[in-house]
C-alpha positions as CSV (number, residue, x, y, z in Angstrom):
1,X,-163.8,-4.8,-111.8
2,X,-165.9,-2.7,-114.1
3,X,-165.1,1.2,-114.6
4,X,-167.6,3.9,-115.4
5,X,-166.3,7.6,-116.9
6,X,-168.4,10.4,-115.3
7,X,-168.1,13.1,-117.7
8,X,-170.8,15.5,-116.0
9,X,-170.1,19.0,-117.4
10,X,-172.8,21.4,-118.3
11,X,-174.0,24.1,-120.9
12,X,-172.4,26.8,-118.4
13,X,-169.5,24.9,-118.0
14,X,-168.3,21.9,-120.7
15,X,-165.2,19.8,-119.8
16,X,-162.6,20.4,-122.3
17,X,-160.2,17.5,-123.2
18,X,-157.5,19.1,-125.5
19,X,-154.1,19.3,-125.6
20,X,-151.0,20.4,-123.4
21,X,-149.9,23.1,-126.5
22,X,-153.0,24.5,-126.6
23,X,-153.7,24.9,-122.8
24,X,-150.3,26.0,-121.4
25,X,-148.2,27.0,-124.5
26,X,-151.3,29.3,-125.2
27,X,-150.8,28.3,-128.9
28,X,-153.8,27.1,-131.2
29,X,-154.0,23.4,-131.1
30,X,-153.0,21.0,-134.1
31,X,-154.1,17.7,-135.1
32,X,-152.6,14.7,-133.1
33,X,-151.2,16.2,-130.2
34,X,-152.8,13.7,-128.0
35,X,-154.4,10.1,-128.1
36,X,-158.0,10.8,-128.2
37,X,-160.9,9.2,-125.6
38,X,-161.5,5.3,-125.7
39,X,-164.3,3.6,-124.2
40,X,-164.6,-0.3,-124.1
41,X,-167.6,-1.7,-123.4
42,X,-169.2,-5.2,-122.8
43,X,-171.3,-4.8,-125.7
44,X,-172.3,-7.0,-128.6
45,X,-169.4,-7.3,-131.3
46,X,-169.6,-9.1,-134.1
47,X,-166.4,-10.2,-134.8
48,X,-166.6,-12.5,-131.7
49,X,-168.0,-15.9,-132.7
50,X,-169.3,-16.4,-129.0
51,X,-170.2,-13.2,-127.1
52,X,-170.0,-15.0,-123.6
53,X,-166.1,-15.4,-123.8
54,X,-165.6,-12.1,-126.4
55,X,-162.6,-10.5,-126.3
56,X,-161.9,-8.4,-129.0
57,X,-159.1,-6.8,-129.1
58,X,-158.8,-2.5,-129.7
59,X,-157.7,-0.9,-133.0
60,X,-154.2,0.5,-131.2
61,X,-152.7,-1.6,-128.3
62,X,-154.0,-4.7,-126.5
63,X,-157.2,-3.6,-124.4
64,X,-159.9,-6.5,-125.0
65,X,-163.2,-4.9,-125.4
66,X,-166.5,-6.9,-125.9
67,X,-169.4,-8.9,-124.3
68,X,-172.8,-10.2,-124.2
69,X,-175.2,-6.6,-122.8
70,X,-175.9,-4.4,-125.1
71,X,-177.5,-2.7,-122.2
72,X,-174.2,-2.1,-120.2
73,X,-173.5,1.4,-118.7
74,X,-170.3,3.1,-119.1
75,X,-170.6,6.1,-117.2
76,X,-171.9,9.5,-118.9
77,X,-170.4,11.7,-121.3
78,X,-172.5,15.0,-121.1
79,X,-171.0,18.5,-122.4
80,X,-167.3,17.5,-123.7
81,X,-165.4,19.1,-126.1
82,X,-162.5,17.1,-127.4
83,X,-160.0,19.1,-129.2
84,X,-156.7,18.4,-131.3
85,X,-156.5,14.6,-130.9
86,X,-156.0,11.5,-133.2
87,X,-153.3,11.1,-135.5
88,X,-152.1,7.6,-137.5
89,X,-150.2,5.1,-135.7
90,X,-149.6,3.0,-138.8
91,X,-151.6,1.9,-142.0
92,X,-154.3,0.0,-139.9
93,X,-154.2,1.4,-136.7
94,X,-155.2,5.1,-135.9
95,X,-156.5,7.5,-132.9
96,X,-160.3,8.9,-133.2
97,X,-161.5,11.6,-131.2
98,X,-163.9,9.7,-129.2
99,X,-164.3,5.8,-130.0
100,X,-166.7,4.0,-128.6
101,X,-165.7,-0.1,-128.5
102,X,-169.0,-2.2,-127.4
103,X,-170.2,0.5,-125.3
104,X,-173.9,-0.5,-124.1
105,X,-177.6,1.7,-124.7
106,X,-177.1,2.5,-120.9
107,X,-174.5,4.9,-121.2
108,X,-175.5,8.4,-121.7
109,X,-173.9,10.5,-124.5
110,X,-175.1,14.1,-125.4
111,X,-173.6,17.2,-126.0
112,X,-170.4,16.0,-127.4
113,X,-167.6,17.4,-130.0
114,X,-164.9,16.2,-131.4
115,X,-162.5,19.5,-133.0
116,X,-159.6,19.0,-135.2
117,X,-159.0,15.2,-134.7
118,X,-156.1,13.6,-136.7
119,X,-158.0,10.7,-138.2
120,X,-162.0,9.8,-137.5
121,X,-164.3,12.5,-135.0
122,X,-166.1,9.7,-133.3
123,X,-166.0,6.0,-134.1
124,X,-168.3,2.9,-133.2
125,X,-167.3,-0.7,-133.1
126,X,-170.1,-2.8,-132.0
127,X,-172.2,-2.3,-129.6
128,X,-175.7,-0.1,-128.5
129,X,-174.8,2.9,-127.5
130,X,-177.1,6.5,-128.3
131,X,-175.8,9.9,-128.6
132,X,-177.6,13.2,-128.8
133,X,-176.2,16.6,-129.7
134,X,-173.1,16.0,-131.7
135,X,-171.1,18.6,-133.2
136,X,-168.0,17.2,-135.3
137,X,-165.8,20.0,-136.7
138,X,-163.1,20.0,-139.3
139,X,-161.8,16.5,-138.3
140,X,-159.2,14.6,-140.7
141,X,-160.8,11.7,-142.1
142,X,-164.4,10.7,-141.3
143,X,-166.2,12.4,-138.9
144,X,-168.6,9.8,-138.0
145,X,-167.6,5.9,-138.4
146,X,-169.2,2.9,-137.7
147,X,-168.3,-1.1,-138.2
148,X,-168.8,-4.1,-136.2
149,X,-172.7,-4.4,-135.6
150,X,-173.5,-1.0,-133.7
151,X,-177.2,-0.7,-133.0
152,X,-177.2,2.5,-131.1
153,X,-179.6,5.9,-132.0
154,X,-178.5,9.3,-132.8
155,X,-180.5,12.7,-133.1
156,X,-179.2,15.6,-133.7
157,X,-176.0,15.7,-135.2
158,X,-173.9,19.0,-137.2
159,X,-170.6,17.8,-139.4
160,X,-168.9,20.4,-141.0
161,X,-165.2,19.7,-143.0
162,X,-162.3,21.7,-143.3
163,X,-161.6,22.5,-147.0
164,X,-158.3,20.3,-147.8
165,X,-158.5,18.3,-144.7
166,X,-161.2,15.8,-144.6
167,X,-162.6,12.2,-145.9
168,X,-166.0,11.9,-145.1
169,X,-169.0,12.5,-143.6
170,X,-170.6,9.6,-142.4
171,X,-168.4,6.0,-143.3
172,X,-170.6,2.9,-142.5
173,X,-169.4,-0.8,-141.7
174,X,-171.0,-4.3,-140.9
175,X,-167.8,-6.6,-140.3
176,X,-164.3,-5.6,-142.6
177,X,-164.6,-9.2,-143.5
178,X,-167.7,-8.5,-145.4
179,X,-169.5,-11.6,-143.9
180,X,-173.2,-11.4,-142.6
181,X,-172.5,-11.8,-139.2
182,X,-174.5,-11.0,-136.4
183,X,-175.2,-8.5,-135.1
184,X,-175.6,-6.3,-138.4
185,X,-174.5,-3.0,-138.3
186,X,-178.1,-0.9,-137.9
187,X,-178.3,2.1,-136.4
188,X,-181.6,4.3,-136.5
189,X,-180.1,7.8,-136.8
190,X,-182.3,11.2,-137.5
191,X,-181.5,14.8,-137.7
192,X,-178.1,15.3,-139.4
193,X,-176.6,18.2,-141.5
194,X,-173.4,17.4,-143.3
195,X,-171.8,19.5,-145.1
196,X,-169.0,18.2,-147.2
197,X,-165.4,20.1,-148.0
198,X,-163.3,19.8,-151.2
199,X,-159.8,19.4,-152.2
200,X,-159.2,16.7,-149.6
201,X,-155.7,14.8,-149.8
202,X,-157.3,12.3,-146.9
203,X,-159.7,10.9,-150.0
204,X,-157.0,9.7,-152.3
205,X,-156.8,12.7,-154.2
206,X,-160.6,13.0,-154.5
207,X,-163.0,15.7,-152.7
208,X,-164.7,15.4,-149.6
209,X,-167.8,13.3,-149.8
210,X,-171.0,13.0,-147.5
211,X,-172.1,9.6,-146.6
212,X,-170.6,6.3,-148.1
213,X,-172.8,2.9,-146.9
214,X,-171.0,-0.2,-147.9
215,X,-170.0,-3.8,-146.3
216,X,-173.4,-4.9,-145.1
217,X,-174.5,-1.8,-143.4
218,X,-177.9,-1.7,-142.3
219,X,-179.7,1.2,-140.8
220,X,-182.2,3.6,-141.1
221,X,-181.8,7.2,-141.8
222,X,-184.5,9.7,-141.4
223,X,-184.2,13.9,-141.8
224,X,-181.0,13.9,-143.5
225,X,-179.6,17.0,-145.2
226,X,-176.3,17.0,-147.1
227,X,-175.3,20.0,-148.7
228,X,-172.0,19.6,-150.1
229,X,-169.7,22.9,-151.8
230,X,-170.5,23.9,-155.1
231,X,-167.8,25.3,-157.4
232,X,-167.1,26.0,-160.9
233,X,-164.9,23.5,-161.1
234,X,-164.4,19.9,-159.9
235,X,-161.6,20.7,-157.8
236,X,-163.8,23.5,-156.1
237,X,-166.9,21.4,-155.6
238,X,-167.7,18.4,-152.9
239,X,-167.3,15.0,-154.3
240,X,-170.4,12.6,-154.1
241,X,-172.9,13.2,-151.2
242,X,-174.3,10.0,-151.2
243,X,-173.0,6.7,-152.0
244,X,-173.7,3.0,-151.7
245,X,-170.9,0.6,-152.4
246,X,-172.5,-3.0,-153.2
247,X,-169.2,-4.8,-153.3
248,X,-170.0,-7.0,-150.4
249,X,-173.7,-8.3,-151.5
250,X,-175.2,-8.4,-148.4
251,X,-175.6,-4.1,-148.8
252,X,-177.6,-5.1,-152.1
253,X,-180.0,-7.6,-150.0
254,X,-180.1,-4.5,-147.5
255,X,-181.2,-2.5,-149.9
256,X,-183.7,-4.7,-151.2
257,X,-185.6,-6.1,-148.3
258,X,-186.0,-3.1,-146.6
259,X,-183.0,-3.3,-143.9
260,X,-181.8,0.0,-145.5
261,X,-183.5,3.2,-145.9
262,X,-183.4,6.7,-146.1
263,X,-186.8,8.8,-145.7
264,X,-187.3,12.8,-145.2
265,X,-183.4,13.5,-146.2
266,X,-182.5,15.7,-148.9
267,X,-179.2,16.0,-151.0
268,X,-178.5,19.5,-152.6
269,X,-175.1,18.5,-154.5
270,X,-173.4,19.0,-157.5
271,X,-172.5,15.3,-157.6
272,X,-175.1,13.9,-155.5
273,X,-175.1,9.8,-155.9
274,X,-172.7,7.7,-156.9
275,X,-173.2,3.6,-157.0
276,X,-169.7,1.6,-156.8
277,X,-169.0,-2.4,-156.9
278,X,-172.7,-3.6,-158.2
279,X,-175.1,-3.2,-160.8
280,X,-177.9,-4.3,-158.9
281,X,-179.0,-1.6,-157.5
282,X,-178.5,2.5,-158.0
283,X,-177.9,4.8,-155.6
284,X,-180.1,7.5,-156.8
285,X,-183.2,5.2,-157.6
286,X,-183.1,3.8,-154.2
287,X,-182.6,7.4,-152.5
288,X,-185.5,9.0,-154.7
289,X,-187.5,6.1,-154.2
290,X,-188.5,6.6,-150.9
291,X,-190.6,9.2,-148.8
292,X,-190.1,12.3,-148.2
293,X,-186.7,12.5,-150.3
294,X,-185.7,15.3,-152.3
295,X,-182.4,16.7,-154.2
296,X,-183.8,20.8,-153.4
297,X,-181.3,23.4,-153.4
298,X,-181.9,24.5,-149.4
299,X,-180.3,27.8,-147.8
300,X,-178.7,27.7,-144.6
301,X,-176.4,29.7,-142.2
302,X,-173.6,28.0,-140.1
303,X,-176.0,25.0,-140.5
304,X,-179.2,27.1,-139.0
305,X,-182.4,27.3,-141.8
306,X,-183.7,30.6,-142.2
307,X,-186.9,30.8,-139.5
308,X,-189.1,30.6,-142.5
309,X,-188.1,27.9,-144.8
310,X,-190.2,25.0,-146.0
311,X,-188.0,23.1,-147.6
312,X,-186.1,22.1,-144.1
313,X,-188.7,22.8,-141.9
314,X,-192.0,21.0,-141.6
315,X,-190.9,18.3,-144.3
316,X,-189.1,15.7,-141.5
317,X,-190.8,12.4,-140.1
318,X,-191.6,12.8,-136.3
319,X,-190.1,9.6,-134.8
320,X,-190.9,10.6,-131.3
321,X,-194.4,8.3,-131.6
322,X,-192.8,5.1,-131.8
323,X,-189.4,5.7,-130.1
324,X,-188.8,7.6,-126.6
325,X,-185.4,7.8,-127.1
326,X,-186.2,10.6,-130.2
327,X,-187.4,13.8,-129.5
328,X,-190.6,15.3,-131.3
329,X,-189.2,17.0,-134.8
330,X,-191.2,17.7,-137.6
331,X,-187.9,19.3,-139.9
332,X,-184.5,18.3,-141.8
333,X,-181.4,18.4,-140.6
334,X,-180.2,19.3,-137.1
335,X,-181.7,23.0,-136.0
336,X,-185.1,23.6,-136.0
337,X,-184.5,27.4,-137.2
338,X,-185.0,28.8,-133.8
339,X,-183.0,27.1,-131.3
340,X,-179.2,26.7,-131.5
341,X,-178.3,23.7,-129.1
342,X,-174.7,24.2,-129.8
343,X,-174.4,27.6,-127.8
344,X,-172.9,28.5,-124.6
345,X,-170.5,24.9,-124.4
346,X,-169.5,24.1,-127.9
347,X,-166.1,25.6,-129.3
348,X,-166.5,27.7,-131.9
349,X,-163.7,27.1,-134.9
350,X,-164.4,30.1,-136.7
């Protein structure tokens, strides 16, 4: 039997998934007061050797997830706030906000947002699977995490952290393995605004960081802006906002035949690159190498560019022409300056 979640709610009125204290006891909600959402898909996986007979098995208890249709449909998932979930079950296994285990290209995702979640906002293992209109807020440790060959498309996407209580922005995996196994890990993603905390005990003592790429990601990122917190001092200032970490060489051959890139994105950081586990290749070099790219110091309020800037606006790559799934933009990050897609369903934290 196959099961499909309908999730239908709308800009009028979202579906809220949060938890019993904050509902009934009419208290404000904390981290890990309940499991989070799982889906699992029949999507490609790449630690399965033969994806006819996959059966991978779920980070926390034994659900097998896993199959051979990138294409397949779990449901829809349209105006959801998720609020006060996650938390650790152990040192390997732990609760995201919304994880999303093989799910296929024909499930629809948009206007989603994970609040307050007690370890990753929304998580990918494998699969196809697109999302549009994601708001992660002041989750624990990454807000958005991906491993295991996902392939899927993203537009549109606002991550703020929590000062003291976040890891990073964007954390992006291949296979844990490090082996170059198919599929790769290469998701075409455009339209993001992260924005970085500091003093984060999550990052082993170190600040909050943007966007790590390491074990064989692929990918391609397009209209990125991350603008991390800038103190006087280290402990008041984001850590790095962009970061490749070479130790597993297939992220080097990435790099170098084109598998990754990152075009029409701009870091405005105090630390902005950082280059871990190779010397053959350098984060910054790569990052400034490519079109469109830019370390400006940019303005914005509650991630919104002022209406007339031209650093953000009128500098992105329009990726509507060669891919319906995006929609026409011709700016960085994830508002246009006029148009606030977050209001009337989103939960404000503020």
């Amino acid at each position: 039997m196959v099961l499909k979640l309908w999730l239908q709610g709308s800009a009028d009125y979202p579906i809220e998934m949060t938890s019993e204290e904050d509902v009934i006891d009419g208290a404000e909600g904390e981290r890990g007061q309940w499991g989070g959402l799982v889906i699992l898909g029949n999507g490609l996986v790449n630690t399965c050797s033969d994806a006819n007979a996959c059966d991978a098995s779920f980070e926390v208890g034994d659900f097998p997830y896993g199959g051979n249709d990138n294409a397949d449909n779990s449901g829809q998932i349209s105006y959801v706030v998720v609020k006060y979930a996650g938390f650790k079950v152990n040192d390997t296994q732990e609760m995201n906000g919304i994880s999303f285990a093989a799910v296929g290209s024909g499930t629809q995702v948009d206007h989603i947002q994970v609040h307050a979640n007690g370890d990753d906002g929304v998580e990918f293992w494998g699969g196809a699977v697109n999302l549009k209109y994601v708001y992660l807020t002041e989750n624990f440790d990454d807000s958005l995490d991906w491993t295991n060959g996902w392939t899927g498309k993203a537009q549109f996407v606002y991550i703020t952290h929590e000062d003291g209580n976040a890891n990073r922005g964007i954390e992006a995996d291949s296979n844990s393995s490090g082996a170059a196994v198919t599929p790769v890990s290469a998701p075409k993603l455009a339209n993001f605004t992260i924005l970085p905390g500091v003093d984060s005990p999550n990052a082993s003592g170190d600040n909050g960081e943007g966007i790590l790429l390491r074990v064989g990601t692929a990918g391609e990122l397009y209209n990125v802006l991350v603008q991390g917190r800038k103190g006087s001092t280290a402990e008041t200032e984001s850590g790095e906002c962009l970061e490749l970490d070479g130790s597993v060489s297939s992220l080097v051959d990435n790099v170098n035949d084109g598998s990754l890139v990152m075009t029409h994105s701009i870091i405005d950081c105090n630390e902005p690159f950082k280059t871990s586990g190779t010397t053959d290749i350098d984060t910054e070099t790569w990052f400034m190498g490519q079109e469109g790219n830019s370390t400006s110091v940019v303005s914005i309020t509650d991630g919104m560019p002022a209406a007339t800037d031209t650093t953000l606006l009128g500098t992105g790559k329009d990726l509507s022409t060669d891919d319906s799934f995006f929609e026409s933009t011709d700016y960085i990050g994830a508002f246009d300056g006029q148009t606030d897609w977050r209001q009337g369903w989103a939960f404000d934290p503020q």
